[in-house]
C-alpha positions as CSV (number, residue, x, y, z in Angstrom):
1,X,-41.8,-11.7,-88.7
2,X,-45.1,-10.7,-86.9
3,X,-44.7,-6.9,-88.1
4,X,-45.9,-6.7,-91.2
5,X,-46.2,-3.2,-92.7
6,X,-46.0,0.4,-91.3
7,X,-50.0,1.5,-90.5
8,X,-49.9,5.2,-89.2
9,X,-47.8,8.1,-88.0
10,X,-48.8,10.7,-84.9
11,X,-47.3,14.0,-84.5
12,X,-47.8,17.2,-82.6
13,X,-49.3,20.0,-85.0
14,X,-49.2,23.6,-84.3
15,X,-50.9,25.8,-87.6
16,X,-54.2,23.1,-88.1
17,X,-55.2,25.2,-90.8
18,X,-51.8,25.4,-92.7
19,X,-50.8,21.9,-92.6
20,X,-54.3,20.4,-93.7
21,X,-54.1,22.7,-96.6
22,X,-50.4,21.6,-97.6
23,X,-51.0,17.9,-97.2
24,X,-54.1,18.1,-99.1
25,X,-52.6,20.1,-101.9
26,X,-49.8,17.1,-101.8
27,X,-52.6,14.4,-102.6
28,X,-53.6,13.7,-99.1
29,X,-57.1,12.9,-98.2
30,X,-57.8,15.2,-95.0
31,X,-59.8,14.3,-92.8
32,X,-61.1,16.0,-89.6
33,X,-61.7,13.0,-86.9
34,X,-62.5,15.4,-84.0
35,X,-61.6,18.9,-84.8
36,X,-59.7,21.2,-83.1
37,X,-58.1,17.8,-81.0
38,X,-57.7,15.2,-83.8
39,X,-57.3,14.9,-87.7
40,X,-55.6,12.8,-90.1
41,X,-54.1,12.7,-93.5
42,X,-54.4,9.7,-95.9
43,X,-52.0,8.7,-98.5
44,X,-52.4,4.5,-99.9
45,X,-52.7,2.6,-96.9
46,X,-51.0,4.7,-94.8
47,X,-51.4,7.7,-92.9
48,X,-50.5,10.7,-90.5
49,X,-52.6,11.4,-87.6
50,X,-52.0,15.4,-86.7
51,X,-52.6,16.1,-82.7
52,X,-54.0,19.9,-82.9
53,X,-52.6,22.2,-80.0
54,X,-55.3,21.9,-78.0
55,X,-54.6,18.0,-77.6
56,X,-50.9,18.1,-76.5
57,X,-50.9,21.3,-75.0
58,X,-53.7,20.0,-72.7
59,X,-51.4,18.3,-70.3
60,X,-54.2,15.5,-70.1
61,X,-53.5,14.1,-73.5
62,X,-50.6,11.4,-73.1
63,X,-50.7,8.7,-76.1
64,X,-48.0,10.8,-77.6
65,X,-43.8,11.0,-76.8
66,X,-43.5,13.0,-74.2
67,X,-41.2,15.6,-75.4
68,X,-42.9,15.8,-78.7
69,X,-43.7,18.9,-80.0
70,X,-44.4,20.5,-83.4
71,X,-41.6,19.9,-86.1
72,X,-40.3,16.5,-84.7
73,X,-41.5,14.7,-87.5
74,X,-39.4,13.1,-90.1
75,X,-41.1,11.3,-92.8
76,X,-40.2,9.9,-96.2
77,X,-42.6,9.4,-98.9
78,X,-42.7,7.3,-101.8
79,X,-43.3,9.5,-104.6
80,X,-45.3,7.5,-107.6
81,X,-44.6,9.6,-110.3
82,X,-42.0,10.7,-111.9
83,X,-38.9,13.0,-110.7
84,X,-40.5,15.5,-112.5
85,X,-44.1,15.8,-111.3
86,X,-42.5,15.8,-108.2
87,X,-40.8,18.9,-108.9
88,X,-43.7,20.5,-110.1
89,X,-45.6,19.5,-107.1
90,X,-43.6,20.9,-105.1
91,X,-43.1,24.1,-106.9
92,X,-47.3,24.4,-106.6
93,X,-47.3,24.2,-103.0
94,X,-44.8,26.3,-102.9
95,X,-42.3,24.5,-100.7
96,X,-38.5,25.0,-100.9
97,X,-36.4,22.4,-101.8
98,X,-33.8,21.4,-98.3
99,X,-31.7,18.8,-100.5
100,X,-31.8,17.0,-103.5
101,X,-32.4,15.1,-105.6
102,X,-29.9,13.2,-104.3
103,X,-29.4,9.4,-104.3
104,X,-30.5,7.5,-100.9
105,X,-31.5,3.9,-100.1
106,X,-34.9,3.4,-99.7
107,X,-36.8,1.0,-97.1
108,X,-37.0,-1.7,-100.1
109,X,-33.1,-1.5,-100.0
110,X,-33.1,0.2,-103.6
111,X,-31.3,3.4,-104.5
112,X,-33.6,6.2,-105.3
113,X,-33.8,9.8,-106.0
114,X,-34.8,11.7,-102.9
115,X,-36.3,15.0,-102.6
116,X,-36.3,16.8,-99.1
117,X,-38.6,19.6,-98.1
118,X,-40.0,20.9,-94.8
119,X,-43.7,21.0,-94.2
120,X,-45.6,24.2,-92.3
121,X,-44.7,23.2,-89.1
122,X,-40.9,22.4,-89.5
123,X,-41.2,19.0,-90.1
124,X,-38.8,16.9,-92.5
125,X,-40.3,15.5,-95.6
126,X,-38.4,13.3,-98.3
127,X,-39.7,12.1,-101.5
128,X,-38.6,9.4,-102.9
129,X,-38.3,8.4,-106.5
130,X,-37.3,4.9,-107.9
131,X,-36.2,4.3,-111.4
């Protein structure tokens, strides 16, 4: 198969300051690639670009869906740690718990534990945990 892994992510963000802050407190590497328009978040090999407000409000800016808007995102996360430090993460950053833990099959077609949270702007996050 010529696709060979997942590379990146793009959504709409609304609160720049907000969500930088909670993905870095998650472990992210944040970096700003052309603030207010562009910045990113690093996790492995993989990562989330964030378009600030000023990029898809614009009405100029179109390498994006066009009925994106902040919140659309829905992104699951494997979590290398234990179910645990998960919980404690998650606890720091002070984000409520949607669902979970509840078993789900993961993209390796393994059951794991997943988590479920929602991120500053709205956006869905789960966690997975494998045994």
């Amino acid at each position: 198969m010529p696709i060979a892994n997942f590379d990146h992510a793009a959504i709409p963000i609304a609160d720049i300051d907000a969500m930088l802050r909670f993905y870095g407190a998650l472990g992210c590497e944040v970096e700003e690639v052309r603030p207010p328009l562009f910045y990113s978040v690093v996790f492995g090999d993989n990562k989330i670009n964030f378009h600030g407000p000023q990029a898809w409000q614009s009405g100029t800016f179109n390498l994006r869906g066009p009925t994106a808007r902040p919140g659309c995102g829905d992104f699951c996360f494997l979590w290398d740690g234990s179910a645990d430090e998960l919980a404690e993460t998650l606890a720091r950053v002070d984000a409520p718990v949607v669902e979970g833990p509840v078993p789900r099959v993961g993209g390796r077609g393994e059951t794991g534990m997943s988590t479920y949270i929602r991120d500053p702007d709205g956006n869905l996050l789960e966690f997975i945990v494998y045994p």
